[in-house]
Backbone as JSON Lines, residues from 0, in Angstrom:
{"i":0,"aa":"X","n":[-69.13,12.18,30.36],"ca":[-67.83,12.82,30.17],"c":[-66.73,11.77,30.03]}
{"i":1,"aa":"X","n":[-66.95,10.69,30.89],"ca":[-65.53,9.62,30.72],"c":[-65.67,8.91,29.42]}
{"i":2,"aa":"X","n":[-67.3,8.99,29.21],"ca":[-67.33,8.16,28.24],"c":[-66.57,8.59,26.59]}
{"i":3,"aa":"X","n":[-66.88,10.09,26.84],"ca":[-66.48,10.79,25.73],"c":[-64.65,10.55,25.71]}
{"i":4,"aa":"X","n":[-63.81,11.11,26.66],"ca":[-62.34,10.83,27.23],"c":[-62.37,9.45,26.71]}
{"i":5,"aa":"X","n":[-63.06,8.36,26.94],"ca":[-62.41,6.85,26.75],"c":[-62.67,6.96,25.06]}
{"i":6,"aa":"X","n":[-63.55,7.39,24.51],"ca":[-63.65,7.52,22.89],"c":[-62.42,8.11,22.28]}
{"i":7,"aa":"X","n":[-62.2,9.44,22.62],"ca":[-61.09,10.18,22.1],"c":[-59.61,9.5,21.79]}
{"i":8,"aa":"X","n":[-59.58,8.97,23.49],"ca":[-58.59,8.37,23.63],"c":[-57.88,7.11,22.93]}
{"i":9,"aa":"X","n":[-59.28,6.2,22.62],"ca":[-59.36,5.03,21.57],"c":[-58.96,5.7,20.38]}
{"i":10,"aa":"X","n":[-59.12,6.62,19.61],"ca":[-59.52,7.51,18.38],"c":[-57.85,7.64,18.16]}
{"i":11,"aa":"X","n":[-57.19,8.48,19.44],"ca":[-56.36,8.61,19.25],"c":[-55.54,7.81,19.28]}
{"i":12,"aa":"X","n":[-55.37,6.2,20.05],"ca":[-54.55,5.3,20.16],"c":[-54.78,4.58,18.74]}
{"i":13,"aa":"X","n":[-55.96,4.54,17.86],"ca":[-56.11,3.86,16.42],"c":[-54.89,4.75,15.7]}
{"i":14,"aa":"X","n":[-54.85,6.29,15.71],"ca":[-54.23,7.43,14.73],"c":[-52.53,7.0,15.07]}
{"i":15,"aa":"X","n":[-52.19,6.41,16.84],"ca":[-50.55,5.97,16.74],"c":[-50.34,4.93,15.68]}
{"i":16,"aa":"X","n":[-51.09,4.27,15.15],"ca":[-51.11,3.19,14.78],"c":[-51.6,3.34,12.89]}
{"i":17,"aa":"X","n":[-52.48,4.04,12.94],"ca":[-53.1,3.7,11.23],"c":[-53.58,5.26,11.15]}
{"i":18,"aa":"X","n":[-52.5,6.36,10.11],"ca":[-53.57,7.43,10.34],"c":[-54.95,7.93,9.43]}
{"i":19,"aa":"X","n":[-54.81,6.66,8.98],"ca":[-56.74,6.76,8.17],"c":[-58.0,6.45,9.0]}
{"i":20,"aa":"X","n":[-57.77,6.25,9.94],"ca":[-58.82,5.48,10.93],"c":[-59.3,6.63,11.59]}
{"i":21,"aa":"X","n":[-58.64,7.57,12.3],"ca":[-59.64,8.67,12.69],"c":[-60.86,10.01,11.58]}
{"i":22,"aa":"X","n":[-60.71,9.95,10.68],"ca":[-60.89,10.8,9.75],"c":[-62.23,9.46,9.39]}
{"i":23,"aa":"X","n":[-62.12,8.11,9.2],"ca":[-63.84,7.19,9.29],"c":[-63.87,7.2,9.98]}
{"i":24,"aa":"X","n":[-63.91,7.38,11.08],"ca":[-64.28,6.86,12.88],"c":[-64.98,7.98,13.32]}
{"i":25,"aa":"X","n":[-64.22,9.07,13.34],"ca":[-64.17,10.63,13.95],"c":[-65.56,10.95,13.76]}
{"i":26,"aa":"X","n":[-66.66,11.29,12.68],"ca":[-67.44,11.87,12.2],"c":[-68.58,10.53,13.11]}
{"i":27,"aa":"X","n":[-68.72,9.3,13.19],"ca":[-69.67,8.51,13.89],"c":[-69.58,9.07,15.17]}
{"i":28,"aa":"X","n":[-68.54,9.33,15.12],"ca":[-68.8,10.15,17.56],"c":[-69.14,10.8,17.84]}
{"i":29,"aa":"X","n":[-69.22,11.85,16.72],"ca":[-69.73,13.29,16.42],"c":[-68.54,14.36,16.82]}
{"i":30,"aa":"X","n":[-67.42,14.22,15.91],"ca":[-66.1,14.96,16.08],"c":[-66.29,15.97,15.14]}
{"i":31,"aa":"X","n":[-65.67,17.08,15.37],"ca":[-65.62,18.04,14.11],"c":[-64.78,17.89,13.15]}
{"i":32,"aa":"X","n":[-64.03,18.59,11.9],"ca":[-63.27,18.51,11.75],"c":[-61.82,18.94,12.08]}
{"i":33,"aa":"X","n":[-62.16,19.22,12.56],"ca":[-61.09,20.32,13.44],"c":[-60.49,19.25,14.58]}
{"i":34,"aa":"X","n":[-61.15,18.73,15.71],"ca":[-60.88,17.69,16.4],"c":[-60.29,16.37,16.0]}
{"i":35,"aa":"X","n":[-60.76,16.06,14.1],"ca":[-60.49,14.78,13.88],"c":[-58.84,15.08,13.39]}
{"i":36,"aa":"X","n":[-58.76,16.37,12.81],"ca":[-57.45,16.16,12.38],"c":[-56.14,16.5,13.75]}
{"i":37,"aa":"X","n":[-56.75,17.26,14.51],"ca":[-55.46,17.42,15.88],"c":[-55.46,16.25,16.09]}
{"i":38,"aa":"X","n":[-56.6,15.11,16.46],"ca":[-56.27,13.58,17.07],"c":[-55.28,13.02,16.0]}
{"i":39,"aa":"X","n":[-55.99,13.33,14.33],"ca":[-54.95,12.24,13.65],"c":[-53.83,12.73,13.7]}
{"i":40,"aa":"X","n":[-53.27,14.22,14.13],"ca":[-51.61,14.63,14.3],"c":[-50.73,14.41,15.06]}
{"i":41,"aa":"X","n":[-51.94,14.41,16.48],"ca":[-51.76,13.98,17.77],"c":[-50.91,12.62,17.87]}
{"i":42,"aa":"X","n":[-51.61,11.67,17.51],"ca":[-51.18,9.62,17.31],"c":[-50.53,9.9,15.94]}
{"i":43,"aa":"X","n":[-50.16,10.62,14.96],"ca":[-49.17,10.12,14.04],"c":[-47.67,10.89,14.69]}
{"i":44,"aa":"X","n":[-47.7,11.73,15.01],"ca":[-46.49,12.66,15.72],"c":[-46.34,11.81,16.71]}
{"i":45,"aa":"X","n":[-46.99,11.07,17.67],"ca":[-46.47,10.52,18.99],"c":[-45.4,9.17,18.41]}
{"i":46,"aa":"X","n":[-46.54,8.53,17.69],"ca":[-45.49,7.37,16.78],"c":[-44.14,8.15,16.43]}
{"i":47,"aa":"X","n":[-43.87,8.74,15.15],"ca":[-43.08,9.4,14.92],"c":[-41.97,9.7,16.15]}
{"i":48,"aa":"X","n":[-42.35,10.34,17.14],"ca":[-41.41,10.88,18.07],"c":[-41.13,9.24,18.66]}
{"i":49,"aa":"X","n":[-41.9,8.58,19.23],"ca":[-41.58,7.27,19.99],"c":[-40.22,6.8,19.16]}
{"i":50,"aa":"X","n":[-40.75,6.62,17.98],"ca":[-40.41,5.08,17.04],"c":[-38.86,6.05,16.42]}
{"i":51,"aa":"X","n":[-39.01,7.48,16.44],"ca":[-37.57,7.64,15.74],"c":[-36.26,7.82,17.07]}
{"i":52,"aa":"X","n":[-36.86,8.16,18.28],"ca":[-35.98,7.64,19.24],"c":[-35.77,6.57,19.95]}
{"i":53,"aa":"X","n":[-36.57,5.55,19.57],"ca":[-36.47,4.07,20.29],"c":[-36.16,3.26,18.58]}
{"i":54,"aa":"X","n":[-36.21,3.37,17.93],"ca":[-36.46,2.71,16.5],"c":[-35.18,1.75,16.62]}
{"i":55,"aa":"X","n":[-33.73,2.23,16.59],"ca":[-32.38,1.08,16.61],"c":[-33.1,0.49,18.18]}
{"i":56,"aa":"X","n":[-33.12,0.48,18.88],"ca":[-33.34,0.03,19.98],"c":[-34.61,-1.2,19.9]}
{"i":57,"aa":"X","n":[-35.75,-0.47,19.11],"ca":[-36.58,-1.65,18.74],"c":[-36.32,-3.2,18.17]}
{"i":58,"aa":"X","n":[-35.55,-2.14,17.02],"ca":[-35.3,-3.13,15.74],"c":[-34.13,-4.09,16.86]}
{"i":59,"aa":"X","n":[-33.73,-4.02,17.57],"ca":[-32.16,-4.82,17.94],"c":[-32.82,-5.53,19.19]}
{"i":60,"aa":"X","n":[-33.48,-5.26,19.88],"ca":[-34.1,-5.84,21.15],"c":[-35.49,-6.58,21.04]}
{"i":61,"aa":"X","n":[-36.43,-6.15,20.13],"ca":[-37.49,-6.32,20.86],"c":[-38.27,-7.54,19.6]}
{"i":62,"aa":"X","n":[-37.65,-7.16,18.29],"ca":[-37.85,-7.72,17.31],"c":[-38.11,-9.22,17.13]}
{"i":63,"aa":"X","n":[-36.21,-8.75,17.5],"ca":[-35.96,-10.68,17.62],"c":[-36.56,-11.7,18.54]}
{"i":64,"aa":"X","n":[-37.65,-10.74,19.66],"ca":[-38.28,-11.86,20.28],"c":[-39.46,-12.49,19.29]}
{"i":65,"aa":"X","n":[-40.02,-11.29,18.52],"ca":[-41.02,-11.79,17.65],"c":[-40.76,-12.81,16.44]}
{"i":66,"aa":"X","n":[-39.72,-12.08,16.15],"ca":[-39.31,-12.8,14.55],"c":[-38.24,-13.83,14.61]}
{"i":67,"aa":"X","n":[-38.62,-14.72,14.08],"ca":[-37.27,-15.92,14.02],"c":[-36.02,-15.25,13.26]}
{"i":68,"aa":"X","n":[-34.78,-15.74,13.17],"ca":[-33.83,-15.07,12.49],"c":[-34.44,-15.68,10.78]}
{"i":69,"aa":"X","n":[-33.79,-14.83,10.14],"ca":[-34.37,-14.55,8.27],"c":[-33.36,-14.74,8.21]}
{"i":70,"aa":"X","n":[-33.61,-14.45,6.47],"ca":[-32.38,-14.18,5.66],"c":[-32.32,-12.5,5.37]}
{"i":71,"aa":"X","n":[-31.43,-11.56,5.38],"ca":[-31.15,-10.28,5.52],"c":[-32.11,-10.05,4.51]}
{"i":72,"aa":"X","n":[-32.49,-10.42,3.32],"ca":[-33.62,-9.74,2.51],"c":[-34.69,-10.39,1.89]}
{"i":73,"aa":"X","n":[-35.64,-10.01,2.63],"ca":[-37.1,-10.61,3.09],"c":[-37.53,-9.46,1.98]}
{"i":74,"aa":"X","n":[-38.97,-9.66,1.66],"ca":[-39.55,-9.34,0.84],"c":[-39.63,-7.83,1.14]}
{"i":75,"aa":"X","n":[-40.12,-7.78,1.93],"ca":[-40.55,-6.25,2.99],"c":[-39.69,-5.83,3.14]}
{"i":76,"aa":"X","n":[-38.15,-6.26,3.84],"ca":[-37.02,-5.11,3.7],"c":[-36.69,-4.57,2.43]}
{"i":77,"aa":"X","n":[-36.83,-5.49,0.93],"ca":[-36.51,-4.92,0.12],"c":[-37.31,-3.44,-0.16]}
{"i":78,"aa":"X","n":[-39.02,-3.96,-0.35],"ca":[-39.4,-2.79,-0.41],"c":[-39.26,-1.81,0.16]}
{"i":79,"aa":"X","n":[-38.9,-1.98,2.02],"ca":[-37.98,-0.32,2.28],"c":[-37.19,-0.28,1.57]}
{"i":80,"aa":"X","n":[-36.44,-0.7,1.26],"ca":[-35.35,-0.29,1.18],"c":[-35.23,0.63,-0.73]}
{"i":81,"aa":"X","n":[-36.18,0.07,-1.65],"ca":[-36.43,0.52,-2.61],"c":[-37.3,1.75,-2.46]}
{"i":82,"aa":"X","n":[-38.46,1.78,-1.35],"ca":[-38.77,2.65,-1.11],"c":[-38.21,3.98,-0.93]}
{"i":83,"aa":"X","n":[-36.93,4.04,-0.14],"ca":[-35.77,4.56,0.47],"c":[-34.9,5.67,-0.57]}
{"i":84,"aa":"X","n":[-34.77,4.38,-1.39],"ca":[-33.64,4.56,-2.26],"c":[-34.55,5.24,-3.67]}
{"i":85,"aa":"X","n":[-35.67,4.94,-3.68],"ca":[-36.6,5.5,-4.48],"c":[-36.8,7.11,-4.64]}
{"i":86,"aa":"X","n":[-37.49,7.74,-3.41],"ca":[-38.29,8.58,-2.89],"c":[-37.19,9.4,-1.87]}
{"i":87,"aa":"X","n":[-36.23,8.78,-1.22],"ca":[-35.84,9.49,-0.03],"c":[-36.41,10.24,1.4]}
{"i":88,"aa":"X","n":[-36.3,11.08,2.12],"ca":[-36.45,11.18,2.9],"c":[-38.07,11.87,2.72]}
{"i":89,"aa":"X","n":[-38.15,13.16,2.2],"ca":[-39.2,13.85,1.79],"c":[-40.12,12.63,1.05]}
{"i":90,"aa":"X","n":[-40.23,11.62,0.48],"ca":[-41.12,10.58,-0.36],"c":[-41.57,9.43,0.86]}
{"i":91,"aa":"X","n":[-40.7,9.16,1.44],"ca":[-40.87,8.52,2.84],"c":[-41.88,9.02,3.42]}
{"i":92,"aa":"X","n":[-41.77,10.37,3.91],"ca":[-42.96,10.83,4.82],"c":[-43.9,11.32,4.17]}
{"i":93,"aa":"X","n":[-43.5,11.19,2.9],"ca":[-45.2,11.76,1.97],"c":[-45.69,10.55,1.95]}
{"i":94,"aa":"X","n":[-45.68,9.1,1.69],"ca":[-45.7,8.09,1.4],"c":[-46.28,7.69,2.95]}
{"i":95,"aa":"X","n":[-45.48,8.07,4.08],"ca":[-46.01,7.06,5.2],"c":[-47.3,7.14,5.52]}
{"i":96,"aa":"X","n":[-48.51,8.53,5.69],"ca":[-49.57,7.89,6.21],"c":[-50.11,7.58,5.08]}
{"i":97,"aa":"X","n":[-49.39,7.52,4.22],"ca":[-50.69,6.89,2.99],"c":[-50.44,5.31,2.87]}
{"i":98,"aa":"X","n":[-49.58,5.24,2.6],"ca":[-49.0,3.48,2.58],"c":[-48.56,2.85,3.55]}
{"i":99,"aa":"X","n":[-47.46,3.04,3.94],"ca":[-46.96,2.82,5.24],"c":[-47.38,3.08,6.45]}
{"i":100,"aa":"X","n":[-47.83,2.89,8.14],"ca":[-47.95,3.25,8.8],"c":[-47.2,4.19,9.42]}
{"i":101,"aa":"X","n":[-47.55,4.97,10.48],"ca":[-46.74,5.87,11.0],"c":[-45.68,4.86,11.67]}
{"i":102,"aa":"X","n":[-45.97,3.85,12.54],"ca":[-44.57,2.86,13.05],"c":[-43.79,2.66,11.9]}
{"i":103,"aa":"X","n":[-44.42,2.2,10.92],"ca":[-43.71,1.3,9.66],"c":[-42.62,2.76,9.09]}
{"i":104,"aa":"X","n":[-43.28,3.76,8.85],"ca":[-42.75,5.0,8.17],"c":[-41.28,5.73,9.18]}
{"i":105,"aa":"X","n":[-41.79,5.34,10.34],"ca":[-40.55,6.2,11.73],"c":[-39.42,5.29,12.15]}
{"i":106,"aa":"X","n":[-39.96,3.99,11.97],"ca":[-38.88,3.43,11.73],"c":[-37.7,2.83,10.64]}
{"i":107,"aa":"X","n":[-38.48,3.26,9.72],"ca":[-37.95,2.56,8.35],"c":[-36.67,4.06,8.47]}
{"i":108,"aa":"X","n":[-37.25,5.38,8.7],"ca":[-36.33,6.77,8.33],"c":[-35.22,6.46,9.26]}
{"i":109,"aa":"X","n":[-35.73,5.94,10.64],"ca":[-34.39,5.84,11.98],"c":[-33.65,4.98,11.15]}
{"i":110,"aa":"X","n":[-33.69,3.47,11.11],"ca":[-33.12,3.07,10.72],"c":[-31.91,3.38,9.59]}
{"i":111,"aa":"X","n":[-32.51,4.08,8.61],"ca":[-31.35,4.61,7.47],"c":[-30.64,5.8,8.4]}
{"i":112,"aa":"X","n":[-31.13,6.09,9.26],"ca":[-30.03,7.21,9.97],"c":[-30.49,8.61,9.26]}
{"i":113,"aa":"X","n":[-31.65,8.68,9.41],"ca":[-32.05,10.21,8.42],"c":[-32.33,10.93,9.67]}
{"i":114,"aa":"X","n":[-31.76,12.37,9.14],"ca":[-31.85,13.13,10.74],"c":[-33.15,13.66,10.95]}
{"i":115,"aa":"X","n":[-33.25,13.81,12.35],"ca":[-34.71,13.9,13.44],"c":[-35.0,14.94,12.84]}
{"i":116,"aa":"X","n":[-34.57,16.16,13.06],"ca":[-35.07,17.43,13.11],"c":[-35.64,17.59,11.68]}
{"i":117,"aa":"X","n":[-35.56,16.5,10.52],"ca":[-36.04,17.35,9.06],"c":[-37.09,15.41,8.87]}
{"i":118,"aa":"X","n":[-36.57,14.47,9.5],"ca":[-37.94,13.79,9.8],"c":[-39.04,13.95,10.21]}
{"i":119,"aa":"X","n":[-39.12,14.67,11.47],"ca":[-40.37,15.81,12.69],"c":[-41.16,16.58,11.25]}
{"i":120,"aa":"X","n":[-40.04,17.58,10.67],"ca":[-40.75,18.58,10.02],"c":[-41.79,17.97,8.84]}
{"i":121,"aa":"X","n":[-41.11,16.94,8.22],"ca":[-41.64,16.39,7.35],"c":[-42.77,15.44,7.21]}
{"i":122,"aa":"X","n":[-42.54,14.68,8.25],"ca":[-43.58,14.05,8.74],"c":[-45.12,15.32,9.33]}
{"i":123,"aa":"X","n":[-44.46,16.0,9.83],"ca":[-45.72,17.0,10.39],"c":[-46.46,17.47,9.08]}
{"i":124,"aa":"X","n":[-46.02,17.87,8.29],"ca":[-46.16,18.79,7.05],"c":[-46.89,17.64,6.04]}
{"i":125,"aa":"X","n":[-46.52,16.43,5.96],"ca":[-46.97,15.4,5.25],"c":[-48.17,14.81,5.96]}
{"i":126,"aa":"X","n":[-48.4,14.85,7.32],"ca":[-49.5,14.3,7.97],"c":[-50.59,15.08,8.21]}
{"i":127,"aa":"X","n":[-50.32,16.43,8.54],"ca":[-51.17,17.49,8.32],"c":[-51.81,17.48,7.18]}
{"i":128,"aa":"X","n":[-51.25,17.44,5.8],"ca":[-51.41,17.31,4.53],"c":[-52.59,16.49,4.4]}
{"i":129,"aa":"X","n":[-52.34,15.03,4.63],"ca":[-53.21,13.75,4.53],"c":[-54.18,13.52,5.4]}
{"i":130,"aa":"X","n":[-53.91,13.71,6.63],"ca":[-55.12,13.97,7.5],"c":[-56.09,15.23,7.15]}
{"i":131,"aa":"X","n":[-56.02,16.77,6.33],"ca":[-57.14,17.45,6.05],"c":[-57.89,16.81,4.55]}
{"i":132,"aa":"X","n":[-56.56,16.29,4.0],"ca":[-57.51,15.64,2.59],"c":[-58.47,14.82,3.16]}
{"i":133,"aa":"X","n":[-57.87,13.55,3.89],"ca":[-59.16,12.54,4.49],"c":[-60.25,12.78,5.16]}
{"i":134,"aa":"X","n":[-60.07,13.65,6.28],"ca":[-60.92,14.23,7.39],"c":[-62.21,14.71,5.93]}
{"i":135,"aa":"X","n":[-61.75,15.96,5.62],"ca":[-62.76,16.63,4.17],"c":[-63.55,15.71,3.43]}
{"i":136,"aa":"X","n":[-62.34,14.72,3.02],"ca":[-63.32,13.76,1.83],"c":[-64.21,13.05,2.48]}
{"i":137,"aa":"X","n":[-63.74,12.35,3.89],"ca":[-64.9,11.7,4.47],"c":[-65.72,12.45,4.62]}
{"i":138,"aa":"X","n":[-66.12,13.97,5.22],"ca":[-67.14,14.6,4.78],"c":[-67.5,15.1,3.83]}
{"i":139,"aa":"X","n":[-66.96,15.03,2.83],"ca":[-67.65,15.18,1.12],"c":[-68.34,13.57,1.0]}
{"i":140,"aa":"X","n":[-68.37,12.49,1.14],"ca":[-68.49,11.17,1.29],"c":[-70.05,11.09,1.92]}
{"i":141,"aa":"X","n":[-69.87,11.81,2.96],"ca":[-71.14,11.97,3.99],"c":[-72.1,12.92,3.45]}
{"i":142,"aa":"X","n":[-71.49,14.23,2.92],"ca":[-72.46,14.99,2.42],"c":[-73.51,14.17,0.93]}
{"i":143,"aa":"X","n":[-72.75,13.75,0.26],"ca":[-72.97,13.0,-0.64],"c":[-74.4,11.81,-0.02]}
{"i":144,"aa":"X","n":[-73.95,11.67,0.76],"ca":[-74.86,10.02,1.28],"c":[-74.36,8.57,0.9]}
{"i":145,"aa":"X","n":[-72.63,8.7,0.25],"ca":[-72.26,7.43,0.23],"c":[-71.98,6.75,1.4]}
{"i":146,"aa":"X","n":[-71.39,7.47,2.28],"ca":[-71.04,6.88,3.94],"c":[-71.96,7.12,4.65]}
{"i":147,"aa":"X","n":[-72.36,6.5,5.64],"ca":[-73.64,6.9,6.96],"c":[-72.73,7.05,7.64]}
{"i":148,"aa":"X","n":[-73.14,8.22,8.53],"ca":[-72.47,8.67,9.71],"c":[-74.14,8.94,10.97]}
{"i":149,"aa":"X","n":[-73.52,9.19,11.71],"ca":[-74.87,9.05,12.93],"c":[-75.1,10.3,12.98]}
């Protein structure tokens, strides 16, 4: 039983972080689909909620211990920022678990100051989205016999 709890829990701490990783992972533990996509909603919504109420707070405190001071436009801010200015708010969260991470995606929206309540929705609606395509295809993948699963 713990052993199963310490799996999940891993499963779900990969999904705060990358939400393609539970949807290959999920099916080796012997998850359903049903289980793989609440975990991947589970760790992309927790990011999301963390990172869009700590996000100015990140970026201003915690950053600068990591990063030496730059020059204001580094390669990577541009692409948010084209990203941004591209796609907007709705392209952002269609875009984040596919390209962007859920951190990379929750903070890039705080930052521009895009409001919570239609970030949440969008992000939910966009992650839901991408997590049943992946979860499925990895089992179309498996049914097939291109992926081994246990």
């Amino acid at each position: 039983m713990l052993e199963k709890v310490l799996t999940y829990l891993g499963i779900y701490l990969l999904a705060c972080l990358k939400s393609i990783l539970p949807p290959l992972l999920g099916p080796n533990v012997g998850m359903s689909p049903l289980e793989i996509i609440i975990i991947t909603m589970a760790g992309l919504m927790t990011s999301v909620v963390l990172f869009s109420f700590l996000g100015e707070k990140i970026k201003k405190n915690v950053l600068p211990i990591f990063i030496r001071k730059k020059g204001k436009f580094s390669p990577q801010s541009r692409r948010m920022v084209r990203i941004w200015t591209k796609y907007g708010i709705i392209g952002t969260c269609f875009l984040t678990p596919l390209i962007l991470s859920p951190v990379g995606g929750s903070l890039l929206v705080s930052t521009v100051g895009a409001p919570r309540k239609q970030v949440f929705f969008y992000m939910f609606i966009f992650g839901l989205f991408w997590s049943i395509v992946w979860t499925f295809s990895v089992d179309w993948l498996i049914d097939l016999g291109l992926i081994n699963s246990r």
